[in-house]
N, C-alpha and C positions, 0 to 999 in steps of 0.2 A: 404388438406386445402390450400386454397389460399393465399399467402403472398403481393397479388396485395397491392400496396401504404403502405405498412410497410418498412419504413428506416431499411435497411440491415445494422449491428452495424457492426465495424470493429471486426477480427478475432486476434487470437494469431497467423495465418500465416502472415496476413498482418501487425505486427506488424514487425515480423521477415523482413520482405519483405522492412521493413524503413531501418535496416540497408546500412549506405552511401547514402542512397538519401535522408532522412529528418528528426528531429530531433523527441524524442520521447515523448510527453506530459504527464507525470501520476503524479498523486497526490492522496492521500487519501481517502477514504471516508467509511463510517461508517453507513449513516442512507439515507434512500428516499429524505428527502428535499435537504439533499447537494447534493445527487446525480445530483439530477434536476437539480441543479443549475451549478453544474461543468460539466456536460455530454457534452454540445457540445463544451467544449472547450478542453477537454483532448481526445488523443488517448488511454490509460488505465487507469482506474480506481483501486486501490489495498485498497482491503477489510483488512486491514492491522491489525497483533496481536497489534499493538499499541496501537487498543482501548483499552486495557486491561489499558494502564497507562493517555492515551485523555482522558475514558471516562466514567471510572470504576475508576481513583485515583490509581491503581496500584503502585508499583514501580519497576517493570517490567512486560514484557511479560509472563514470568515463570506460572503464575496464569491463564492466556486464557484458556478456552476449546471448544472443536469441538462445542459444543450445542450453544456459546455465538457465534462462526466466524459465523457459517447456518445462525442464527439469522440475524446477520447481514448483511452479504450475500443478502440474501432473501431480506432484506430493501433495499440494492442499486440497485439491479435486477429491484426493480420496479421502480425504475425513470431515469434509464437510456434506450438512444431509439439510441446511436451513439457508445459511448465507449466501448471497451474490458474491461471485470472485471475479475480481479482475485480476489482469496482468499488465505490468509495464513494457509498454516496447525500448528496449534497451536503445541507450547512443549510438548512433549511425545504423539504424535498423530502420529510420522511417524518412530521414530528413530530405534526404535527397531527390526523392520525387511520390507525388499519391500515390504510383504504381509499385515502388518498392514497400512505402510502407500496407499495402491492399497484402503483398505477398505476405510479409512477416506477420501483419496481423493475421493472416487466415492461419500461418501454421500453426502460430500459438495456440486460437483457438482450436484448431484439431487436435496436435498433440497434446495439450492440456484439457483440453476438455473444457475451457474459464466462457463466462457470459459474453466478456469483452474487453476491451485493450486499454489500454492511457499511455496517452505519449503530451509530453510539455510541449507548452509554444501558443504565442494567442495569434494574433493578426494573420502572420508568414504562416500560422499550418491550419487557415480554417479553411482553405480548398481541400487539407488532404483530409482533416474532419467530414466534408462533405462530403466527398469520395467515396470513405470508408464506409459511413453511415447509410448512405443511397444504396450499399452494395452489400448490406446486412453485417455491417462488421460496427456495436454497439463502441461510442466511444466516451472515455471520460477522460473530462482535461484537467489540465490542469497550468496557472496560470501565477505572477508573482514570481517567489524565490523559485529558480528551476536549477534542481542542482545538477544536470546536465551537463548547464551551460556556467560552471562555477571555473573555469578558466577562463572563459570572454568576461564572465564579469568582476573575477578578480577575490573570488570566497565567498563564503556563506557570511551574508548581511542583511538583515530586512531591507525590503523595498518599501516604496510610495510616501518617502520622507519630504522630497520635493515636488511641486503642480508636476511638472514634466512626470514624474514617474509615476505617481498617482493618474493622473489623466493615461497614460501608458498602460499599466494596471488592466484599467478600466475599460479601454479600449480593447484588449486582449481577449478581456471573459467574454465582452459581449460577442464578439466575433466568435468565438468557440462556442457558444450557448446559439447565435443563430448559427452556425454550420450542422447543426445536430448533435452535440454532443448531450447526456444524457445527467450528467453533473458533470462540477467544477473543484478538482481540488486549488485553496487560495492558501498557499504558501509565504511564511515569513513577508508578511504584509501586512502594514501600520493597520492599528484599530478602526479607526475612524472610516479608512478607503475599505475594507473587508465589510466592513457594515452596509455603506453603500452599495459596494456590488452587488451584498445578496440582496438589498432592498430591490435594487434596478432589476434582476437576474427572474425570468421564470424558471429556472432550472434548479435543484439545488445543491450549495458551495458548499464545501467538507472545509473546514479551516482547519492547519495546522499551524501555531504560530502565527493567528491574524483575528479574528475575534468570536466573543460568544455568541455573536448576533448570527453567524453562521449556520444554514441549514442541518450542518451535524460536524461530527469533529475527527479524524482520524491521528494516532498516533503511533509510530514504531514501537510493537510490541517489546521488544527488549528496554528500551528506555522505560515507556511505561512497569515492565516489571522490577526495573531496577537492575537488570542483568550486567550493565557498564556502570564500574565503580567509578571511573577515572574522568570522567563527564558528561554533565548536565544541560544541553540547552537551557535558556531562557523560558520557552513555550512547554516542555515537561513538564509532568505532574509525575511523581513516581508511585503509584497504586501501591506497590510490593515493592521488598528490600531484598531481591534475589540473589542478589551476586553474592553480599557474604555469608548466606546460610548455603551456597554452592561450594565456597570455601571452606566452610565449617567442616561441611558435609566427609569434602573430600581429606580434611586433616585425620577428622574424625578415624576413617576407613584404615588411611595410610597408616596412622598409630597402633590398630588393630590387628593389620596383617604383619607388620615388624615386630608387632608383640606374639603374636600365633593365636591373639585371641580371635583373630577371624581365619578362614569358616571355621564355626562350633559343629561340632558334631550334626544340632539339628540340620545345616545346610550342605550335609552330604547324603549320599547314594548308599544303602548297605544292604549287604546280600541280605534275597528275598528266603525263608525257611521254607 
């Protein structure tokens, strides 16, 4: 089949390959339209368990499953034509042994069509890291805050406040960086141990909530647009004020159609002469 005039998207090696030469763009996304819309400006794209609380009201991740990540998946797939996409392997979709997670990673890839997978966890999952990776399944880790595991550890809290957790940290990335993984996202992780890691790290760390010293940065596109009135992380920058021009929008409408000023004439159908 000929690929003549089809935009070749960046890969999970060429992401690797930004390492120390340029910084790494990713943010969120969830559905086809945002995809469009963020594709030529991010180098990755992450199909991220977060929808489970963006997009579904969760209150964690803990409730995602495989069928809901493909799903989605498959939606960003189709409107990106530049970006590298991952997918998250959802909670209890890989923990249990390399051969369960080898499974769910393949289907994701098939049914979605994404480059490669991310599943949390440093030490305990760099067998299934190595696993995956020997067996053609690209993976990105990720290490620090894992909000996964936000019931063993009691909420969402920075890490590496104390030697113990910091050395911990530390210990994780590298074990994920030498099992093959291809980058590291470093979540809600003190400044100082983020910096270090990616100094230590040939691979390169996406910080969310851990520092600018980080190979590139990824953020929940909703946050970043402003879409959640009601709360801010700490590590947020909010780009755009979406949510109350979404409210406007929709007051706007409702006023219009209880007044009969909408639809005007121009937005109807009328016989053709």
């Amino acid at each position: 089949m000929s690929t003549h005039g089809k935009q070749k998207r960046l890969t999970t090696a060429s992401i690797r390959a930004m390492k120390g030469k340029e910084r790494v763009v990713c943010l969120t996304a969830y559905t086809t339209p945002i995809a469009r819309l963020l594709d030529e400006h991010c180098d990755l794209l992450l199909v991220g368990d977060s929808l489970g609380m963006v997009l579904y009201g969760m209150e964690t991740t803990v409730g995602v499953t495989l069928d809901m990540m493909a799903a989605h998946g498959r939606a960003v797939m189709r409107g990106v034509s530049h970006a590298c996409v991952i997918v998250d392997l959802p909670f209890g979709s890989y923990q249990e042994s390399k051969e369960q997670a080898f499974r769910s990673a393949v289907r994701l890839m098939q049914e979605a069509g994404c480059d490669g997978v991310k599943l949390e966890g440093g030490e305990e999952m760099a067998e299934t890291v190595a696993f995956l990776t020997a067996r053609g399944v690209p993976v990105f880790g990720h290490v620090g805050l894992m909000p996964q595991l936000v019931n063993v550890a009691g909420g969402f809290r920075s890490l590496g406040h104390t030697d113990e957790e910091a050395a911990k940290i530390s210990r994780d990335a590298l074990a994920v960086a030498e099992a093959g993984a291809f980058a590291i996202v470093v979540e809600g992780t003190v400044e100082p141990v983020a910096r270090e890691i990616t100094a230590s790290l040939g691979v390169p760390t996406i910080g969310i909530g851990a520092s600018p010293a980080c190979d590139g940065q990824v953020l929940v596109s909703d946050d970043m647009l402003g879409l959640f009135t009601d709360f801010k992380p700490r590590f947020v920058k909010r780009f755009a004020e979406l949510g109350p021009l979404v409210s406007q929008a929709a007051q706007s409408y409702a006023e219009e159609v209880r007044t009969g000023q909408f639809p005007a004439q121009e937005h109807t159908f009328q016989p053709k002469r």
